[in-house]
N, C-alpha and C positions, 0 to 999 in steps of 0.2 A: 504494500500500500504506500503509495504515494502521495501527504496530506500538505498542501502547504497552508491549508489553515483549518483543521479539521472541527468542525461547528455547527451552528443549526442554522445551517441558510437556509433562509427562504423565502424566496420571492412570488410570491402571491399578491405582497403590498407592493413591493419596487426592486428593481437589479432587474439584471439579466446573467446569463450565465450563457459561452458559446466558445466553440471551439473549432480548428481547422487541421487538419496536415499540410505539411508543405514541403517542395522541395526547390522553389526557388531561391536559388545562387544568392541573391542581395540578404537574403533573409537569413539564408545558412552559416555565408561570411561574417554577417553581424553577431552570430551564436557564438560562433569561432574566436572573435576575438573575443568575447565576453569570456569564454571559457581559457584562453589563453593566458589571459590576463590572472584569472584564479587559480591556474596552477603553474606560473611563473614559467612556461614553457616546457617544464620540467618530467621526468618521468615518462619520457619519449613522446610528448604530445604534442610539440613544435610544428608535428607533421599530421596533426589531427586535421581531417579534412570529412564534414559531416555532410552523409547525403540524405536525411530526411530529419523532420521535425516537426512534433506535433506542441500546439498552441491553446491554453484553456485557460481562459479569461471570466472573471466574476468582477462584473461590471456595477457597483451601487447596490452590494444586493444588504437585502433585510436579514430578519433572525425570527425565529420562532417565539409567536407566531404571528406570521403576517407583521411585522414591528417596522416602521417605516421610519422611526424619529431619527434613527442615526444607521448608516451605511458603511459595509465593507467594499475595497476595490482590491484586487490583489491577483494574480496570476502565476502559472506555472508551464514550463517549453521545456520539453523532452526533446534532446540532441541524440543525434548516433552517425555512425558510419558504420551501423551492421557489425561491431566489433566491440568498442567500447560507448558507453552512452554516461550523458550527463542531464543532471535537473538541475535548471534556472528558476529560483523562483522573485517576483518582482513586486512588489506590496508599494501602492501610488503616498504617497507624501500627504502625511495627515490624511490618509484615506483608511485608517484602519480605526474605527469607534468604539465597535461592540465586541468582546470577547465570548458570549454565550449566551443561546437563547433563554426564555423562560422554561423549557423541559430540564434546563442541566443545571448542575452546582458545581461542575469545575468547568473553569476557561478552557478555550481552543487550546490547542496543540499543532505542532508544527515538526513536522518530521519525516519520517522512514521508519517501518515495519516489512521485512521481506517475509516473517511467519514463521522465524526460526529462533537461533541464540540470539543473545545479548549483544553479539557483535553483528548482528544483522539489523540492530534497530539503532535509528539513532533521533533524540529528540535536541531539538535548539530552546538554549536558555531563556526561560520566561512560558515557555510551555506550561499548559492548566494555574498560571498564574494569573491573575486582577492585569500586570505590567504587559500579560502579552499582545496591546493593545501600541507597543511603542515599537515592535520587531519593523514598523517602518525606517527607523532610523538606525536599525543595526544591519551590519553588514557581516562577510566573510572575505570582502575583498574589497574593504575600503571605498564602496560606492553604497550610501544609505540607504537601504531599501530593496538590498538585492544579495541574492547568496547562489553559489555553485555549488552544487555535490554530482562527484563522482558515483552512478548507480550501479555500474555492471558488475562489480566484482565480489565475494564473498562480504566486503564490509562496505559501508557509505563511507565512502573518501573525500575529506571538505578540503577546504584551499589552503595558501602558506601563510594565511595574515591571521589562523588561530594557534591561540597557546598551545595547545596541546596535538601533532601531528598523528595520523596514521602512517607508520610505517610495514612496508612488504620484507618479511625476513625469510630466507634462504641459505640452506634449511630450517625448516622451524623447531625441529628439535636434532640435538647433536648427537652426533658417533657414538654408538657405544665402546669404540675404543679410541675416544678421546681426543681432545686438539683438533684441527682443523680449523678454519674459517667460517663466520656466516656473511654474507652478503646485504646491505641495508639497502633499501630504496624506498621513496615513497613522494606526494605532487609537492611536497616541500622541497626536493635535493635541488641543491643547483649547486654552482663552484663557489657563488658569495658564504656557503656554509662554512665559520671558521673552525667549529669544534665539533667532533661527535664525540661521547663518551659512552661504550657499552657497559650495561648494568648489569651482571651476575648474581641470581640469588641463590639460595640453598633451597632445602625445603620447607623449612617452618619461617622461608622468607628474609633472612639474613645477607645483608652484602658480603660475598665472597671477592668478589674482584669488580676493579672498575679499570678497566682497560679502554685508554684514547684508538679512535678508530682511523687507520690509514683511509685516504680518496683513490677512488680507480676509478678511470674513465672511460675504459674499455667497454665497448657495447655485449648486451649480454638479454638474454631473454627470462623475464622473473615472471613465475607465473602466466604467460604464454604475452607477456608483454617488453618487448623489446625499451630499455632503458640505456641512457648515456652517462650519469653520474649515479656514483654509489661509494659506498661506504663498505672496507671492508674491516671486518672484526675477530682478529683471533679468539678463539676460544679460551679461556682455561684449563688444565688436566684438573679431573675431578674423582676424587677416593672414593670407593666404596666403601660404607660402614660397616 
């Protein structure tokens, strides 16, 4: 599921709600660099190049039920090249009023649900909050009112301008006889990166080692995606108890 503002529209009093596909060039380029721009080209997407795109707009709508005093406007565009796909979502300038209808007692929600783990869902801050009525002036890529995620892949992957990154590791878990390498990537890597530092735990969660991670820039395919900057990270040798 796909919610960029998941709530009790409803337009019986006012809005409209409508949607298109598209695969017009002017329309597709302008996705491109939006989406280029939120993952600082990085993570081999330099050469994203998207041939379809679908468009669903929620134009002034109301809230349950029939409530016309105050109006939402906000939208969301599905990108792809048939390979990897992205969500834009685009919420109008002081166009966000109401957080929930008269049926509910918690606010909208805004997010991703693929219908599995915890790393398949991801909600944005202010979600079922009173405050989720200001997500107009938050971004994830320093333009108010607008956010990228990454959809295709086992987890939602947002842009470089949040705290906290998703990164692709390789292997996910190490050798049973010890040492080697993992490989880091993820839509934050670029060469402006001055530090990486791998964290080591044990099992009840304890720092074992913090080891600085060498750059490679050797192109390489993680997860069936072709990358140009990465991080690589020796491992640790680890005792058995």
């Amino acid at each position: 599921m796909i919610a960029p503002f998941w709530a009790d529209v409803d337009i019986r009093g006012t809005g409209e709600v409508y949607f298109y596909e598209t695969i017009d060039r002017n329309l597709l380029q302008s996705a491109k660099r939006i989406i280029l721009r939120a993952t600082h080209q990085a993570a081999g997407f330099s050469r994203f190049n998207p041939t379809w795109m679908l468009v669903a707009t929620w134009y002034k709508v109301g809230y349950f039920s029939s409530k016309t005093d105050m109006t939402n406007t906000f939208q969301a565009i599905l990108v792809t090249n048939g390979q990897n796909s992205f969500a834009i979502f685009n919420y109008l300038d002081d166009g966000i009023n109401w957080n929930k209808g008269d049926a509910s007692t918690v606010p909208a929600q805004v997010g991703f649900n693929f219908g599995g783990e915890m790393l398949q869902t991801l909600t944005l801050p202010g979600s079922r909050m009173e405050n989720i009525t200001d997500i107009d002036g938050a971004s994830n890529l320093n333009n108010p009112g607008q956010f990228v995620f990454r959809i295709d892949d086992v987890e939602v992957i947002t842009s470089c301008n949040d705290s906290v990154a998703t990164l692709t590791v390789d292997p996910e878990t190490p050798s049973i006889i010890n040492g080697g390498v993992m490989l880091l990537t993820g839509p934050c890597f670029s060469e402006d990166i001055e530090q990486i530092i791998c964290v080591f735990k044990d099992a009840i969660g304890d720092v074992t080692s913090l080891i600085p991670a060498r750059e490679q820039q050797t192109k390489r395919s993680i997860n069936g995606i072709t990358v140009k900057e990465q991080a690589v990270c020796p491992m640790p040798l680890f005792r058995a108890l």
